[in-house]
C-alpha positions in Angstrom: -128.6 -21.9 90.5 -130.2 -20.8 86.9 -129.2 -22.6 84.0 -127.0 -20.5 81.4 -128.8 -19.3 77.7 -126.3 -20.4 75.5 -127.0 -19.1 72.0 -127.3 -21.0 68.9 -125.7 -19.1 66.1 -125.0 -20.2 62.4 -121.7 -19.5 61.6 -118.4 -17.9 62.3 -119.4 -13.9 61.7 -121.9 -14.9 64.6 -119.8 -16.8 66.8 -117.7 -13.3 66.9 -120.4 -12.0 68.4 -120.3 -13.8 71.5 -116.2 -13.9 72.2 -113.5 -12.4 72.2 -111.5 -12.4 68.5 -108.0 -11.8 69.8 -108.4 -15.2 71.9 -108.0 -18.7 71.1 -111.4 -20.9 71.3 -111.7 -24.5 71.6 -114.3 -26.2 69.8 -116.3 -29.5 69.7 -118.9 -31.5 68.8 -121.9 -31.3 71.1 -123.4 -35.1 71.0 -126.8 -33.7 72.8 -127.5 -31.2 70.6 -125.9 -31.7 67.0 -123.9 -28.8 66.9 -120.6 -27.5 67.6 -119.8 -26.2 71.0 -117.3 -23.1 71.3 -115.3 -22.4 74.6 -113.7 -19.9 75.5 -111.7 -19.0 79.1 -113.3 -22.2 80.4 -117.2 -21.2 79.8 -119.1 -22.6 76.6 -120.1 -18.9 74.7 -122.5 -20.5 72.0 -123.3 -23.3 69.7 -122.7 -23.0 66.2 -123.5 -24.8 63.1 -120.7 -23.6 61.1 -116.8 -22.3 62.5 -114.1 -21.4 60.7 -110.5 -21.2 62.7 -107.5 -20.1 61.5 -104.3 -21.4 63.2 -105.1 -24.4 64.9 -103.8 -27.0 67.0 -105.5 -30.6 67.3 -105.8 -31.8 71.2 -106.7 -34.8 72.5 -106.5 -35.7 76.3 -105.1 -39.4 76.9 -107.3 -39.4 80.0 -110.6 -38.4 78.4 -109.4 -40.5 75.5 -109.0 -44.0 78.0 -111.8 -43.4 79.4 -114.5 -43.7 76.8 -112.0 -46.5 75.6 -112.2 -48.2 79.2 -116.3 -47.1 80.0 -117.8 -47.0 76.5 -119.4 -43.7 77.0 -118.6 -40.5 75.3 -117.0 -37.7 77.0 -115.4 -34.2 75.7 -111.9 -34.9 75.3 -110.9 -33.9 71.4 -110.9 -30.6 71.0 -109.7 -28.0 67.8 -108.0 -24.8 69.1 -107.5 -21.8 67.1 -108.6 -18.3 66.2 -112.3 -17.8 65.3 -112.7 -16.0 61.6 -114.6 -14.9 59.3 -115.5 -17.3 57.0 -114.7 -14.7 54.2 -110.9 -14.6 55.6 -110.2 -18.0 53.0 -111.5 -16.3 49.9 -107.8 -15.1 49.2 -106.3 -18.5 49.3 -108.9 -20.0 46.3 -108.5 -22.0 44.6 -107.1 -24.5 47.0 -108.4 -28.1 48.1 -109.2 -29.1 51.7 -108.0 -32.0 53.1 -110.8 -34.0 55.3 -110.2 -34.7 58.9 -111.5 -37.0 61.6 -111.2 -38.1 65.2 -112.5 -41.8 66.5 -111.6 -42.4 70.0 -112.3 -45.9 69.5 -110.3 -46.2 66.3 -107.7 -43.5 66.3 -105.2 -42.1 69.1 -105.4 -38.7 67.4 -106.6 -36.5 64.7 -106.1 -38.0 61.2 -106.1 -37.5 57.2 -108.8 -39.6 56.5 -107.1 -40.3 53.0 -103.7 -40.7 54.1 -104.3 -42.3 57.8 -101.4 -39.6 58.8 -101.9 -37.8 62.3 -102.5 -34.3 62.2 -100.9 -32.1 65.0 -102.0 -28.4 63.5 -103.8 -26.8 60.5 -103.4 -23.3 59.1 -106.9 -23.4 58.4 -110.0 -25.8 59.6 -114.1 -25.5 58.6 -115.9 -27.4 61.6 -119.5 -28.2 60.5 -121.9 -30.2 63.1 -122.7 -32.5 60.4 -124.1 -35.8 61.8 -121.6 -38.2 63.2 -122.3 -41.8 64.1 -118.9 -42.9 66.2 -117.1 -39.9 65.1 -116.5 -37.2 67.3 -116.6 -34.6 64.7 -118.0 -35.0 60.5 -117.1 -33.1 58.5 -113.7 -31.2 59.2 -112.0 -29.8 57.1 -108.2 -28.9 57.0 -105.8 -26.9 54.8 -101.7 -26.4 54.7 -101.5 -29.1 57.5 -98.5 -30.2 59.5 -98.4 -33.9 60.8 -97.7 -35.4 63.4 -93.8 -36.6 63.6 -93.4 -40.4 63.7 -91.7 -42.1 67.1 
């Protein structure tokens, strides 16, 4: 079996390239490589250095999630799903301020506001950059006109 070319692309107008627009991708923060991994129907299409998604939703699989808990080993189990865009598509909404984001499977059961602690379920808008994360799965995100998670 040959091994898939997977190709490294900057930014959003790039990632367009490789997938389908009118689809939803999931995206994540490749550990190996330092970049950010975008999937779409079930195949990794490219690596980025840069996405912008509109329309997102914040997932985290309990099972993926207990699992680096239980074996202290990292796994792909936090994912950000939305629409991939041009990163030009926000230039209507200036001035605005982005809120920053973050995911610690040892720390956090879900996305958060890193100011405000809260737990973020979806984002109208997110900027994923690879960044360089020490226990973080993903540094920096960045969020805007977010709705949180509803407290038990």
């Amino acid at each position: 079996m040959t091994k898939r070319n997977i190709p490294h692309v900057e930014n959003s107008r790039q990632v367009l390239e490789h997938i389908d627009a009118d689809k939803p991708v999931r995206v994540y923060r490749n550990l190996h490589k330092q970049v950010v991994s975008v999937k779409q129907g079930g195949l990794v299409r490219c690596h980025a250095d840069n996405v912008v998604l509109h329309l997102c939703k914040f997932i985290v699989s309990k099972a993926g999630q207990k699992r680096v808990r239980d074996e202290k080993k990292k796994n792909v189990h936090a994912y950000i799903e939305g629409l991939v865009v041009n990163p030009r598509s926000t230039d209507h909404l200036l001035p605005f301020s982005w809120t920053e984001l973050y995911y610690n499977p040892y720390k956090t059961d879900f996305w958060e506001d890193r100011e405000s602690g809260k737990e973020v379920e979806s984002a109208e808008w997110v900027d994923v950059d690879c960044g360089v994360g020490g226990e973080e799965i993903f540094t920096p995100v960045i969020g805007f006109n977010l709705m949180y998670r509803k407290e038990n």
